[in-house]
Structure formats: structure tokens, C-alpha cells
N, C-alpha and C positions, 0 to 999 in steps of 0.2 A: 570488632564484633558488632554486628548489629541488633540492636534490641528495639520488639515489637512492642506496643502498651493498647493492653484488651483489656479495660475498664472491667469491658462486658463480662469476663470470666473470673474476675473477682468479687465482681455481686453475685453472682452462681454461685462461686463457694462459700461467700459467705453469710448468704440470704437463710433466715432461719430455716428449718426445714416442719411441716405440717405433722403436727403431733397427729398420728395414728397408730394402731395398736396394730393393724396390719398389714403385711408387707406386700406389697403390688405385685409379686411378683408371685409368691404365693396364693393370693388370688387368685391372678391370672391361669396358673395351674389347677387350680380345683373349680374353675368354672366351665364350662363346658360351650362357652360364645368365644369359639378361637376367631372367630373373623373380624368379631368387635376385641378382643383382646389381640388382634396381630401374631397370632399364634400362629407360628406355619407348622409346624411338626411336632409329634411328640415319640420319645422312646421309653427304653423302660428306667432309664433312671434320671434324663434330662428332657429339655424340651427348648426348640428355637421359635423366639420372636422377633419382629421386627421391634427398632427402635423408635418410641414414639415424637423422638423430639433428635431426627436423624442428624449427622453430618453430612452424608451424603444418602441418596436415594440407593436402596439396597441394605441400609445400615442395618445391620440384626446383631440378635444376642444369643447365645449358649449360656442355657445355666441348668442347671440340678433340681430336681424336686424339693430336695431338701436346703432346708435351709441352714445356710453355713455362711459366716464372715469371712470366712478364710477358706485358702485352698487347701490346709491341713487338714482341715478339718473333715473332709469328705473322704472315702474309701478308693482302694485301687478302681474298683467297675466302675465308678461315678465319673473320678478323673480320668479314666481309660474312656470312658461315654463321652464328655466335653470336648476331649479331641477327636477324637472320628469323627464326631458330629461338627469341629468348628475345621475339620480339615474339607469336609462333604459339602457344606453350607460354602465355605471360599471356593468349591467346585460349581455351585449351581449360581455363585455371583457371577462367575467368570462366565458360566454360560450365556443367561441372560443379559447380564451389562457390559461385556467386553471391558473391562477397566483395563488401566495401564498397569496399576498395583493392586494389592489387598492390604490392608491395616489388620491385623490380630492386636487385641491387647485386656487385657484386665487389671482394674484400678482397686486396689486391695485397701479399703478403709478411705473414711472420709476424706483423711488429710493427701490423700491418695487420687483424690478424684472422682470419686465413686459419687453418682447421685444418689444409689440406694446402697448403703455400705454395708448393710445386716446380711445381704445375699449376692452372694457371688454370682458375676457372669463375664463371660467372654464376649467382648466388641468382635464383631466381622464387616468392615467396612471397606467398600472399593472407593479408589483413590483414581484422578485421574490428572495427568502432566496440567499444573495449571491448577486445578480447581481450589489452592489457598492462595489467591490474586487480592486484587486491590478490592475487591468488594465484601471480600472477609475479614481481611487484616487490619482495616482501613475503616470500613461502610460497614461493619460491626453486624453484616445481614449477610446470610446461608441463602444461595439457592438451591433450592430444591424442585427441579424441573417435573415431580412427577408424584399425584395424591398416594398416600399409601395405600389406602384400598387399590389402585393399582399395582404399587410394590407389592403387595400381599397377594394379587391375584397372579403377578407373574412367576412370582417366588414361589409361594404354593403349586402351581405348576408345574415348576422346577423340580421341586421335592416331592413330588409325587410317588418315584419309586424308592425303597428300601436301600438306604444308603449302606447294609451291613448285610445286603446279600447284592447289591450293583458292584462291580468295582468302581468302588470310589477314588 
């Protein structure tokens, strides 16, 4: 078996985290600058952003208005909202970026991965043959071919129509 050593992702987990009392994500919901918060969409009980510190160009998130640690914790229409929305959002990737793959994933608690562990979200990220090479695994550096104010402009165009009345 071979085994990779990423320094870099163990300062990430274990780098303290900035005491605040409010959670970014929740913010980002109750402000109304979706374009400085990367907000591409919103419905009635979730809302999609882009990620600000992507793996790849495309990388968004599903999450809930409400705020929940856990995915118990939310109701049938929420968790029923998350996936329409994170199966819709892997439609309008594939549109725009043609990827080879999609990544779905959520990191459930700190120890888990989660950079903000208070609030649940869904990863939706395109993946392309190749793109974990010698300059990630190695060169400890992400490229990311493309500002996200552009990801946002493409994306949000993307999303543009009503995923719950298009067939998505």
C-alpha cells in the first residue's frame, strides 16, 4: 500500500479555529450580497454556495437555513431540499465544466473534517482524470484555473432556472 504525507492537512485540522459567536454560513444566509457571499441559489429551506477555499473550480456547497450539526437533526423537507438541490447543482456542474466525475460528500463533526462543524453542508465538487498529480500530493499547491467571481458568474447562470419545476 502506498501512503501519501500532507503535512498540509494536518495544520488544517489542527490549526485553532477563530472564536466567533457567528456562524458563516448563517450569515451568509441572512445577508442579502449573494455575489460577495458566493451564493448562487436560494430555496425554501436550503441555499447553494460556492466554496471559498475550493478543491477544484466549480466546488459548491448545499446546506439548510437552519442551523444543525448533524444531519438528524434537520426534518424530512430539509433533507428532501439538500438532495434535489445537491443532485441539480451536480447537473449544472456537469453542464458548465464537463468534469470526468462529481465528488458528493459531507463531513459530519470536526474530527470528521468539517471546517465549519456547527453547520451542515454538502460538498458538490467536479473531479477531473488526473487532477490529484504530483503538484497536489507533492507541491502541497491546488490549482485552480479560474477567479470565482467567475465560477459564480458561470454557475449562477447555470442556475438560473427553477430546479423543482425544470427536470432536473
Amino acid at each position: 500500500m502506498d501512503t501519501l504525507w500532507s503535512p498540509w492537512r494536518y495544520r488544517y485540522l489542527t490549526a485553532p479555529k477563530p472564536a466567533s459567536a457567528d456562524c458563516v454560513f448563517c450569515s451568509m444566509a441572512a445577508s442579502d450580497a449573494d455575489q460577495e457571499n458566493l451564493l448562487l441559489y436560494r430555496a425554501q429551506h436550503c441555499f447553494v454556495v460556492l466554496n471559498r477555499f475550493p478543491y477544484s473550480s466549480g466546488h459548491l456547497m448545499v446546506l439548510p437555513y437552519a442551523h444543525a450539526a448533524d444531519l438528524s437533526e434537520v426534518g424530512e423537507a430539509v433533507a428532501t431540499e439538500m438532495m434535489l438541490l445537491t443532485r441539480w447543482a451536480a447537473k449544472c456542474i456537469r453542464q458548465v465544466y464537463r468534469p470526468d466525475g462529481i465528488n458528493l460528500g459531507m463531513n459530519l463533526g470536526e474530527a470528521a473534517g468539517a471546517g465549519v462543524a456547527g453547520h451542515i453542508h454538502m460538498h458538490v465538487l467536479p473531479r477531473w482524470r488526473g487532477d490529484a498529480n504530483f503538484i497536489t500530493t507533492i507541491g502541497e499547491t491546488r490549482v485552480i484555473p479560474e477567479e470565482l467571481d467567475v465560477t459564480w458568474t458561470r454557475l449562477r447562470d447555470a442556475m438560473a432556472s427553477d430546479p423543482f419545476t425544470a427536470s432536473a
